[in-house]
C-alpha positions in Angstrom: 157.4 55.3 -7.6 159.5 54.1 -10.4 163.2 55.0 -10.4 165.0 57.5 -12.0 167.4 55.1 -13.9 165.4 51.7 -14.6 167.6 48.6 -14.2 168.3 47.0 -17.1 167.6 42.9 -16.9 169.7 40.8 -19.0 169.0 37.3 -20.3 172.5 35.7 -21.4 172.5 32.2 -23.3 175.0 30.2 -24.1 176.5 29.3 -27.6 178.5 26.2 -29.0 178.9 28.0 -32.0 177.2 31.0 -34.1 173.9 29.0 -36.0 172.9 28.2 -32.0 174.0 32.0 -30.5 172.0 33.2 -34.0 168.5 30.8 -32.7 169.3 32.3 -29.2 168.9 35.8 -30.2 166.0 35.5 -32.3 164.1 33.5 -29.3 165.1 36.8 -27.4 168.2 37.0 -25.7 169.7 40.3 -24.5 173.5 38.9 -24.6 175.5 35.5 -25.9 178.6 34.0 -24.2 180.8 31.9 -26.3 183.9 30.3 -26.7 186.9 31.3 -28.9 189.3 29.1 -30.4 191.1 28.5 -27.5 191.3 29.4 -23.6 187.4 28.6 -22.6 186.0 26.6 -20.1 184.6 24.4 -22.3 187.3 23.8 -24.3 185.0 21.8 -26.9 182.8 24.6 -27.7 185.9 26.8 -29.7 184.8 28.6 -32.4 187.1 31.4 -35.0 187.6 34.9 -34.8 185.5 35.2 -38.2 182.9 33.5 -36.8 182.5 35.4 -33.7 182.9 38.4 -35.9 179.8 37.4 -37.8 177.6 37.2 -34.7 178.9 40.4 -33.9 177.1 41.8 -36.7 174.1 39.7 -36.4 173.6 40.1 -32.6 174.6 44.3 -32.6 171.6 45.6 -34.3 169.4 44.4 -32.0 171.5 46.0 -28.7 172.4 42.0 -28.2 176.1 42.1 -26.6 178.5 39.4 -27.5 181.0 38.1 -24.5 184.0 35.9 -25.0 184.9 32.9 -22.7 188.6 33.3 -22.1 187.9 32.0 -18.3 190.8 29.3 -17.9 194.1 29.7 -16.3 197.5 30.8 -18.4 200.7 29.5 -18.5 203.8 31.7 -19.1 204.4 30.7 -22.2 201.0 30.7 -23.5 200.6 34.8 -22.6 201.4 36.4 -25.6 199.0 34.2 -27.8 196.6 35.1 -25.4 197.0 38.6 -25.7 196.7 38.1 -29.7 193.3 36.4 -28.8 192.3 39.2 -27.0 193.0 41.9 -29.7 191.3 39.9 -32.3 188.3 39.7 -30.0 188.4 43.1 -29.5 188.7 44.0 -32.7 186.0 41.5 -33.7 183.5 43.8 -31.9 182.8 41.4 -29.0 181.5 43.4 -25.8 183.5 41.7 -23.4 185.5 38.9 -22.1 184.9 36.6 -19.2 188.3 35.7 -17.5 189.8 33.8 -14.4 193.2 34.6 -14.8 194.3 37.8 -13.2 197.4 37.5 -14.9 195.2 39.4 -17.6 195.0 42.2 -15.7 198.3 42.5 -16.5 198.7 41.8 -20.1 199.2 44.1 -22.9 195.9 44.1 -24.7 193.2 46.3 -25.7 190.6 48.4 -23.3 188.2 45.3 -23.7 185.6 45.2 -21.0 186.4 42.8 -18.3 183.9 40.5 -16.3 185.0 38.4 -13.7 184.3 34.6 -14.4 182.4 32.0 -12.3 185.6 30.3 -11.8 187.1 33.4 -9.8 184.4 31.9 -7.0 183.0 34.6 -6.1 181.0 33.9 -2.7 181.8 36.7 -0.4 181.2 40.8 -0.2 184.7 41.5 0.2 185.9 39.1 -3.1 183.5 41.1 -5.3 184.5 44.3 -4.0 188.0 43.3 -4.5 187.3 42.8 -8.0 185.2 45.5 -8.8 188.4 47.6 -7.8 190.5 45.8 -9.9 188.5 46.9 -13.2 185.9 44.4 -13.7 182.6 45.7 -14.6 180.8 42.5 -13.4 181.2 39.6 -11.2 179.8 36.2 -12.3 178.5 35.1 -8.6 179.0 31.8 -7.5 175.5 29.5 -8.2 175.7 28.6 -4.6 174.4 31.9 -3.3 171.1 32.2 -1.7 168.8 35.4 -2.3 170.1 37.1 0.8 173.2 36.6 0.2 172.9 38.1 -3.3 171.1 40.9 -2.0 173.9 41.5 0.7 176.6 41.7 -2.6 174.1 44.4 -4.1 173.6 46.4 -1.2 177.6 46.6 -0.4 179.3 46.7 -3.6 178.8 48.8 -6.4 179.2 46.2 -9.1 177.1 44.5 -11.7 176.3 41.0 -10.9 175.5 38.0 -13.0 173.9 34.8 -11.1 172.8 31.3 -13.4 169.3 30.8 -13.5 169.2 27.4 -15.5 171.4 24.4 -16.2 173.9 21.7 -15.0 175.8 22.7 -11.8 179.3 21.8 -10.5 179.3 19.8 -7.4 182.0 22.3 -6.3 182.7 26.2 -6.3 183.5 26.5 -9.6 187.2 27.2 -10.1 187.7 25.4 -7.1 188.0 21.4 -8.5 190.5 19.7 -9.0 189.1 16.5 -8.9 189.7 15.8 -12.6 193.1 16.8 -12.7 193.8 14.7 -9.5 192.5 11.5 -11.5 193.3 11.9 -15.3 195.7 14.8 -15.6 192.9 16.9 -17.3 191.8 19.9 -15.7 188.8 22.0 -15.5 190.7 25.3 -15.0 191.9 24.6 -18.2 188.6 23.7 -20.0 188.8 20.0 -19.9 187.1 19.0 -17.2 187.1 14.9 -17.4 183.4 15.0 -14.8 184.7 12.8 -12.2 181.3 14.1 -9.9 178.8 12.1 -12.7 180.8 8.8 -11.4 179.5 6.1 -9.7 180.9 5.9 -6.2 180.9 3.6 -3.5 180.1 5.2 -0.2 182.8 3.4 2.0 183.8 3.5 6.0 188.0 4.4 6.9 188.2 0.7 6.6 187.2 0.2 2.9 183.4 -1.4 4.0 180.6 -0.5 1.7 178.3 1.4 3.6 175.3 1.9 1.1 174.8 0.6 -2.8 176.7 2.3 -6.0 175.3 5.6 -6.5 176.0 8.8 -7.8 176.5 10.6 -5.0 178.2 13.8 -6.5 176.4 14.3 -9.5 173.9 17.4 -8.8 170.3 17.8 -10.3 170.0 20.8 -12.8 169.5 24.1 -11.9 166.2 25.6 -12.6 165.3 28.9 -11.1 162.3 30.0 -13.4 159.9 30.5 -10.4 162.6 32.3 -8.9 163.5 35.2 -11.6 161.6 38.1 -9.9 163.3 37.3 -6.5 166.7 36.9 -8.4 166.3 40.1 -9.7 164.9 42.3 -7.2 168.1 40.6 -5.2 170.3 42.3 -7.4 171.0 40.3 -10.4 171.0 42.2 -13.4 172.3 39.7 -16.1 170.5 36.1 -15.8 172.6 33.0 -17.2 171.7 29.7 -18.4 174.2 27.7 -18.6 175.2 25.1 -21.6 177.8 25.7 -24.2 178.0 22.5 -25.0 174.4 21.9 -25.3 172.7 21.4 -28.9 170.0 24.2 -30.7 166.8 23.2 -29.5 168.0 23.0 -25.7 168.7 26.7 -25.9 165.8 27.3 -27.9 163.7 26.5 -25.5 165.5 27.7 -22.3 165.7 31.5 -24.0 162.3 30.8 -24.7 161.4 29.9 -21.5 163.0 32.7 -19.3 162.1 35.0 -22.2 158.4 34.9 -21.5 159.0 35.0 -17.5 161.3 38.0 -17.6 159.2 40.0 -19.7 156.2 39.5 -16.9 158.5 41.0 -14.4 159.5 43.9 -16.4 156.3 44.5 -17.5 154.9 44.0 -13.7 158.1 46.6 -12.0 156.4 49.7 -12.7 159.4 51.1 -14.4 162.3 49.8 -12.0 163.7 47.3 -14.3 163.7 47.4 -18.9 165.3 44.9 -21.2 168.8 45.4 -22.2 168.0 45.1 -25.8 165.4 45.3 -28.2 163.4 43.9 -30.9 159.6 41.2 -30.0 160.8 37.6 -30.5 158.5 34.7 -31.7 159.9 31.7 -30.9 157.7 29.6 -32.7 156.7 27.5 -30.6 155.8 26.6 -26.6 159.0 25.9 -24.4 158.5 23.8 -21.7 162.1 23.1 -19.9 160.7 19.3 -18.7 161.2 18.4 -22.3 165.0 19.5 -23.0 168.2 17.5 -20.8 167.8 17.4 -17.2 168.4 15.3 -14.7 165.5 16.9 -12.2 165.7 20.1 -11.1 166.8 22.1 -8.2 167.3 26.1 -7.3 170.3 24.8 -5.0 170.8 26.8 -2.4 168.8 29.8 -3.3 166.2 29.4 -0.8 167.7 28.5 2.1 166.9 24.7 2.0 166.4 22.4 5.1 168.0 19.9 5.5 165.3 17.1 3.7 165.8 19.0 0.8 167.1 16.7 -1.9 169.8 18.0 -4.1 171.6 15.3 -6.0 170.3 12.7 -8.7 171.7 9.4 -7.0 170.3 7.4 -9.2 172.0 8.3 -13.1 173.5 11.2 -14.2 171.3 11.0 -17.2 168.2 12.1 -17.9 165.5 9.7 -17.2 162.2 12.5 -17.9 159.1 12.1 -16.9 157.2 8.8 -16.1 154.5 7.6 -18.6 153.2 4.3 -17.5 154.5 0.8 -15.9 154.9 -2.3 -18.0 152.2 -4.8 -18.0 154.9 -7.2 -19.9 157.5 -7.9 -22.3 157.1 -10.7 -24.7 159.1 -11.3 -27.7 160.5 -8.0 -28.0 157.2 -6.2 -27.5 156.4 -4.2 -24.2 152.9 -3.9 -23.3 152.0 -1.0 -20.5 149.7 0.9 -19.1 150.4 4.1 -20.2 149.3 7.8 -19.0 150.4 9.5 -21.8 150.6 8.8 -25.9 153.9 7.3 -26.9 154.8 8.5 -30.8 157.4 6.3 -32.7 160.5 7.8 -32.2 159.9 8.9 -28.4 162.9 8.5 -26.4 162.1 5.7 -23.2 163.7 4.2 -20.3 163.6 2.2 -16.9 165.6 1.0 -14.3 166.5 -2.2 -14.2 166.9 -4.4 -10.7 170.5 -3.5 -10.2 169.5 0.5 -10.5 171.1 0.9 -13.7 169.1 3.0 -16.0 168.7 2.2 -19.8 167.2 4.0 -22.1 165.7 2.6 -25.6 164.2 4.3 -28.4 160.7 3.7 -29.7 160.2 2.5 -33.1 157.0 1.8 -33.3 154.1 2.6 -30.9 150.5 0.8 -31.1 148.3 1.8 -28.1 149.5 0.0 -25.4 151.8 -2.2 -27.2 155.5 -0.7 -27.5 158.1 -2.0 -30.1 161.9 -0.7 -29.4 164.3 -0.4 -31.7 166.4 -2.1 -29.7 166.5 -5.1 -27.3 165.1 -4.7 -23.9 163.6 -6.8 -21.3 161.9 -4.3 -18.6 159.8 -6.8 -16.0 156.3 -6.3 -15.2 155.6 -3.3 -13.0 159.3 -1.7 -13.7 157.9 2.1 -13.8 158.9 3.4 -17.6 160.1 7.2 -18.5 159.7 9.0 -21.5 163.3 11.2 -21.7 162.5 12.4 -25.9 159.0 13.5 -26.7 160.0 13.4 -30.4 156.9 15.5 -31.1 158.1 18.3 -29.0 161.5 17.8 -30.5 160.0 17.8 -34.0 158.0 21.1 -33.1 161.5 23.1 -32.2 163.3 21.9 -35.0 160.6 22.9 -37.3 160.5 26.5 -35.9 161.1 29.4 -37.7 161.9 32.0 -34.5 161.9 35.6 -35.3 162.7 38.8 -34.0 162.0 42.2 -35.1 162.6 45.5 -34.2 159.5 48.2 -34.6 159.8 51.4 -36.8 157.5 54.1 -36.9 157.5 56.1 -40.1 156.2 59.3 -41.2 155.7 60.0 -45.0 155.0 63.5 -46.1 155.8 66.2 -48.8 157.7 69.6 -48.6 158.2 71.8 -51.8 158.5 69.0 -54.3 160.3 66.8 -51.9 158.5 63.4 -50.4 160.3 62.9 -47.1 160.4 59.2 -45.0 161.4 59.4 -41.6 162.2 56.3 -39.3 162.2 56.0 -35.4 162.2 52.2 -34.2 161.7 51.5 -30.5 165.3 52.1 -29.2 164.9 56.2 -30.3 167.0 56.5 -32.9 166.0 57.7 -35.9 166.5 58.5 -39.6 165.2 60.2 -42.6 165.4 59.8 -46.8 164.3 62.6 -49.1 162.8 61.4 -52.6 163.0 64.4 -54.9 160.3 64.5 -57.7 159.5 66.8 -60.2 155.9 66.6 -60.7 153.7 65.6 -57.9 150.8 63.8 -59.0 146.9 63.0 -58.1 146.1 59.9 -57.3 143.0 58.3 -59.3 142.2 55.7 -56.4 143.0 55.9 -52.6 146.8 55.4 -51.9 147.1 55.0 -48.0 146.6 51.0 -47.9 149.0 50.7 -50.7 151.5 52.8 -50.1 151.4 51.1 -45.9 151.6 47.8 -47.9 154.9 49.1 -50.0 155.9 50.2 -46.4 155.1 47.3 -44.7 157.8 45.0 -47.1 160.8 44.8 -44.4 161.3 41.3 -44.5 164.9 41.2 -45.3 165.6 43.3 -42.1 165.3 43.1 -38.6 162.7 46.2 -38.3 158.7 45.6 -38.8 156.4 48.1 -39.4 155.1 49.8 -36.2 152.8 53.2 -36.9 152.5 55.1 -40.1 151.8 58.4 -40.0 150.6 59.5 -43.7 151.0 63.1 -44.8 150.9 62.6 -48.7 146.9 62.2 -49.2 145.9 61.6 -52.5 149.2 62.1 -54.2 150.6 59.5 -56.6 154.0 57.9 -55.8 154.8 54.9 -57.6 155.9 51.9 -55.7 159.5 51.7 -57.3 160.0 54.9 -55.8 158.0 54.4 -52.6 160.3 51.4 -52.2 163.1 52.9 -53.0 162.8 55.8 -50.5 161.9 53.1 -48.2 165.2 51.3 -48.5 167.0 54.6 -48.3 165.5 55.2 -44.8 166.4 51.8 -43.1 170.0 51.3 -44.7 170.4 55.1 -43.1 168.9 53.9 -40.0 170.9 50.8 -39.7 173.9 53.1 -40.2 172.9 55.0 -37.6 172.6 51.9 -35.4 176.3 51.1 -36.1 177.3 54.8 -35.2 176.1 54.7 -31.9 176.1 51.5 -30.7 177.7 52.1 -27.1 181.1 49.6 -25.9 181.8 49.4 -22.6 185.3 49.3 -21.6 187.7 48.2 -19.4 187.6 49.6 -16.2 190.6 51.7 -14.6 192.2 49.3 -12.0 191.7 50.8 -8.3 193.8 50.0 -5.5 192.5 51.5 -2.3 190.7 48.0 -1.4 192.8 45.6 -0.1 192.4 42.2 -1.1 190.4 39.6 1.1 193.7 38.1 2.1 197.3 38.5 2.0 198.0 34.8 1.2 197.5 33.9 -2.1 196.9 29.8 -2.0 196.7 27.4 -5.0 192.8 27.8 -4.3 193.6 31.5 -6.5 194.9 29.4 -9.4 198.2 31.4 -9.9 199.6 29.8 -13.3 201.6 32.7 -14.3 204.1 35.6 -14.1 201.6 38.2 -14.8 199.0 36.7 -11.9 201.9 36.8 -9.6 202.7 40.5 -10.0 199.0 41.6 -10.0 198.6 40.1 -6.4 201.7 41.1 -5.4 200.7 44.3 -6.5 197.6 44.6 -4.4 199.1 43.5 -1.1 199.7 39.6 -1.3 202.6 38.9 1.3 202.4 34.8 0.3 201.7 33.0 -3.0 201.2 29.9 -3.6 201.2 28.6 -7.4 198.1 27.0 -9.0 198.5 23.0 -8.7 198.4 22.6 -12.4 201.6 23.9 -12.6 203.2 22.0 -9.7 204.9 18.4 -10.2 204.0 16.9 -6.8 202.1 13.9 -6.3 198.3 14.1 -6.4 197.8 11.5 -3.3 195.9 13.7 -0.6 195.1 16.9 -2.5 192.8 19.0 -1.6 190.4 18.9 -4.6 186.8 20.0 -4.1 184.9 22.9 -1.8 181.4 22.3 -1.8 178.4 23.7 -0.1 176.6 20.4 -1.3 177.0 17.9 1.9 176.7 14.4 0.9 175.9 13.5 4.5 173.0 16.4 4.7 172.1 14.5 1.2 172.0 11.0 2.9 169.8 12.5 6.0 172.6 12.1 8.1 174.1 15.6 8.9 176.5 16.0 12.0 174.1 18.7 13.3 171.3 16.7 13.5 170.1 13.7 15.7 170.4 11.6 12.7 174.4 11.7 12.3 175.1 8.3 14.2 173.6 6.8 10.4 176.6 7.3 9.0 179.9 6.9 11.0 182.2 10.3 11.0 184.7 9.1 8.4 183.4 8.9 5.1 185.0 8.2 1.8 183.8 7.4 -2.1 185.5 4.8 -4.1 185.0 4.1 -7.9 187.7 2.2 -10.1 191.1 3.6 -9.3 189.3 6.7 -7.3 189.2 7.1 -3.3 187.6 10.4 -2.6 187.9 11.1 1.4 184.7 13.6 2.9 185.3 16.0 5.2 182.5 18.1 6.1 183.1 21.5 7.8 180.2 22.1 9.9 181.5 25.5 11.0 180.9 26.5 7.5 178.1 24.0 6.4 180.6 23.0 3.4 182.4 20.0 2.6 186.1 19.8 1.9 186.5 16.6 -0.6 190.2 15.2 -0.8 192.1 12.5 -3.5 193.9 9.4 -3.2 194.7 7.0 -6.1 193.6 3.5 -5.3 196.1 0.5 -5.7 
């Protein structure tokens, strides 16, 4: 039997800026996260108050919520324009802000509602509770969690939960690096994360030997969880997230696209337990297919439980190499002859490895058969396995697209004592009605129902298309101007109605009958400010320790990654396994000016990563 009160199943994109949040919501997503001018994650992907009060408007009439990134840490004397951001956000009509900083909690802003970022790290029962008490209405969970663990969170805590379903992930808990502050002064708790983890490393002994070649050791595949939704969900998860705010149009084209199509089969396969969180049928104009757009091989982490010859990591480049298309017979005089699987178009992205494992990627200028001509110079031996990372005709396709969205209204036209009456009810219930009064009602000469539905039908300059129409009028006359008119009457009264009702959330009152997980506060909590400070104190914190960003102590030795990815379990040598002898017990990474020491902690199957500068 279906429940009472269906869960509603969010699909949340990312946006850069508002043309790509505006392509997201017409491919079909249910909500848009995206940076403000200052204060995000990705501190690249800013974007004005205007501008974020334009999608507002765009995304609201089709129950699409807007949330703001303001997910970095806050120094002291950075609050106040913070809480200026935040009242211009809230005035701007956005739905709610993603933070870290709990010094937030404890500014003077608006009732904004308040979700509890990624970067908070949320990985345990008691840290969600925690914050659910403290007046957030969701909790980001971290994208290390496995199903059963997500479905523990649900059970025990009253709380909405958001979990990423697609996308690059952080070789660490998020909020918990430090790894590009330690080496460049840059930090990602303040949006500008430097990706140390996409280095090359050598994997070295305590005594500087090179144990194994060059390789990438920290640099994760992408997250892709797209045979995963339904479990995801029925785990808990109500809001799905792919992650990318710095990633281009047709990349989140596609992934909406994608996860679109697969969370619409679950809905429609629940029996009632779970409905979309907004409204409107999008055509996306064309056929995603997530190979196509960045990756660099894909992975759903630790959601199922993985053993331990589960891969995780893309050694080899941090770029994406795609899918293989052929090997190369030759290479003579700038011409590459292979044997090829697939049809290569002139402009299709390609690449190889070369011997020294370094991948390189050329473009295609011209492609006859078997005979390749790059556009650049490249010398790939016989037998060297090629890649096709650009289909430009998939690219071509996307671009091309027109994607749509619309909204369905029902109308019913009829006539009451010299009056012709339109009324409107589109698929989210609401409804609205237009009187046309006329004089002198008069018979038609020819049929008037496939007209009139064609006058009806003209909605193309707003997000509603025609659903039913329920004719009452017969074989009266109405002219079109005034059929039109009457129809225009009805949807700007419907769209007003829209605007009446849409429903805010806001902030939640701030509880404190749960303690928090721990009375000391350590610079893993990322205090940066006054306002922080209080709210733990607040709450029970006996001990504090101050974020490291705002600390002048020397880097050497800290403590700058947590990670539940284990380069030994990686490398098939895992200390709980017969195979640990591969690898001797102290383990660092080196790369140009960069000694990176491992220390697993078995106890917790995690992996404690900590900085020194080289000489």
């Amino acid at each position: 039997m279906p429940s009472a009160t269906p869960r509603k199943i969010e699909l949340l994109a990312p946006a850069r800026d508002i043309n790509i949040a505006c392509k997201a919501i017409a491919c079909g997503a249910d909500a848009i996260y995206i940076g403000p001018s200052s204060h995000g994650a990705r501190a690249a992907a800013g974007n004005s108050i205007d501008d974020i009060a334009r999608l507002v408007e765009t995304a609201h009439p089709y129950g699409v919520r807007v949330y703001a990134t303001v997910n970095t840490i806050v120094y002291d004397n950075e609050i106040k324009s913070v809480e200026k951001l935040i009242t211009d956000l809230y005035h701007a009509g956005v739905d709610a802000l993603i933070v870290q900083d709990m010094g937030i909690l404890r500014m003077d802003i608006p009732p904004i509602d308040l979700h509890a970022s990624t970067q908070c790290d949320i990985r345990s029962v008691d840290k969600a509770r925690f914050l659910s008490s403290a007046g957030f209405s969701r909790v980001v969970l971290a994208r290390e969690l496995s199903a059963e663990e997500i479905s523990r969170i649900h059970r025990e805590v009253d709380v909405e939960l958001e979990a990423f379903i697609h996308g690059a992930l952080c070789v660490s808990y998020s909020g918990d690096c430090r790894a590009s502050f330690a080496a460049t002064g840059r930090s990602a708790n303040r949006g500008e994360c430097a990706q140390i983890c996409r280095l090359k490393f050598d994997l070295t002994d305590g005594k500087g030997n090179i144990l194994a070649p060059a390789r990438h050791y920290l640099s994760l595949r992408d997250l892709n969880r797209l045979d995963d939704v339904g479990t995801l969900i029925d785990a808990g998860a109500s809001s799905l997230k792919i992650e990318g705010r710095l990633k281009d149009a047709s990349y989140v084209m596609n992934t909406v696209a994608a996860y679109r199509k697969r969370i619409d089969e679950i809905i429609a396969e629940s029996e009632g337990r779970y409905i979309r969180s907004s409204f409107g049928i999008s055509s996306a104009g064309f056929k995603p297919d997530l190979e196509k757009s960045f990756n660099r091989g894909f992975t759903s982490y630790f959601f199922n439980q993985p053993d331990r010859n589960t891969r995780m990591a893309s050694l080899a480049t941090p770029k994406m190499t795609g899918i293989p298309v052929g090997k190369v017979i030759k290479t003579e005089r700038g011409v590459i002859t292979a044997d090829l699987k697939d049809k290569i178009a002139n402009g299709d992205g390609l690449g190889y490895f070369t011997p020294e494992g370094i991948f390189k990627g050329f473009r295609v200028n011209r492609a006859e058969g078997k005979r390749l001509f790059p556009a650049s110079p490249v010398n790939p031996a016989a037998g060297t396995q090629l890649f096709r990372n650009r289909d430009k005709a998939f690219d071509d396709m996307i671009n091309a697209a027109e994607p749509s969205r619309r909204v369905s209204v029902d109308f019913k036209l009829r006539h009451v004592l010299g009056s012709v009456i339109l009324s409107a009810v589109d698929e989210r219930g609401l409804s609205a009605t237009a009187v046309l009064h006329v004089d002198d009602l008069q018979p038609a000469k020819t049929q008037q129902h496939e007209s009139r539905r064609k006058v009806l039908s003209k909605l193309g300059d707003t997000i509603y298309a025609l659903g039913k129409l329920d004719d009452r009028l017969g074989e009266i006359f109405l002219p079109a101007s005034q059929l039109t008119s009457l129809r225009r009457d009805v949807i700007t009264a419907l769209e007003n109605t829209a605007r009446a009702t849409y429903k805010f959330r806001y902030r939640i009152k701030e509880r404190y009958d749960i303690a928090l997980p721990t009375e000391r506060i350590s610079f893993h909590d990322n205090v940066s400010n006054r306002l922080a400070r209080e709210f733990y104190l607040s709450h029970g914190a006996k001990e504090i320790t101050p974020a490291l960003e705002t600390e002048k102590n020397s880097r050497d030795g800290m403590h700058v990654m947590t990670t539940r990815y284990c380069i030994r379990r990686e490398l098939g040598a895992c200390l709980r396994s017969p195979a640990a002898s591969k690898l001797p017990s102290d383990l660092y990474l080196e790369s140009p000016g960069i000694r990176l020491k491992l220390c697993p902690d078995c106890s917790k199957c995690m992996m404690n990563i900590y900085y020194s500068k080289l000489k």
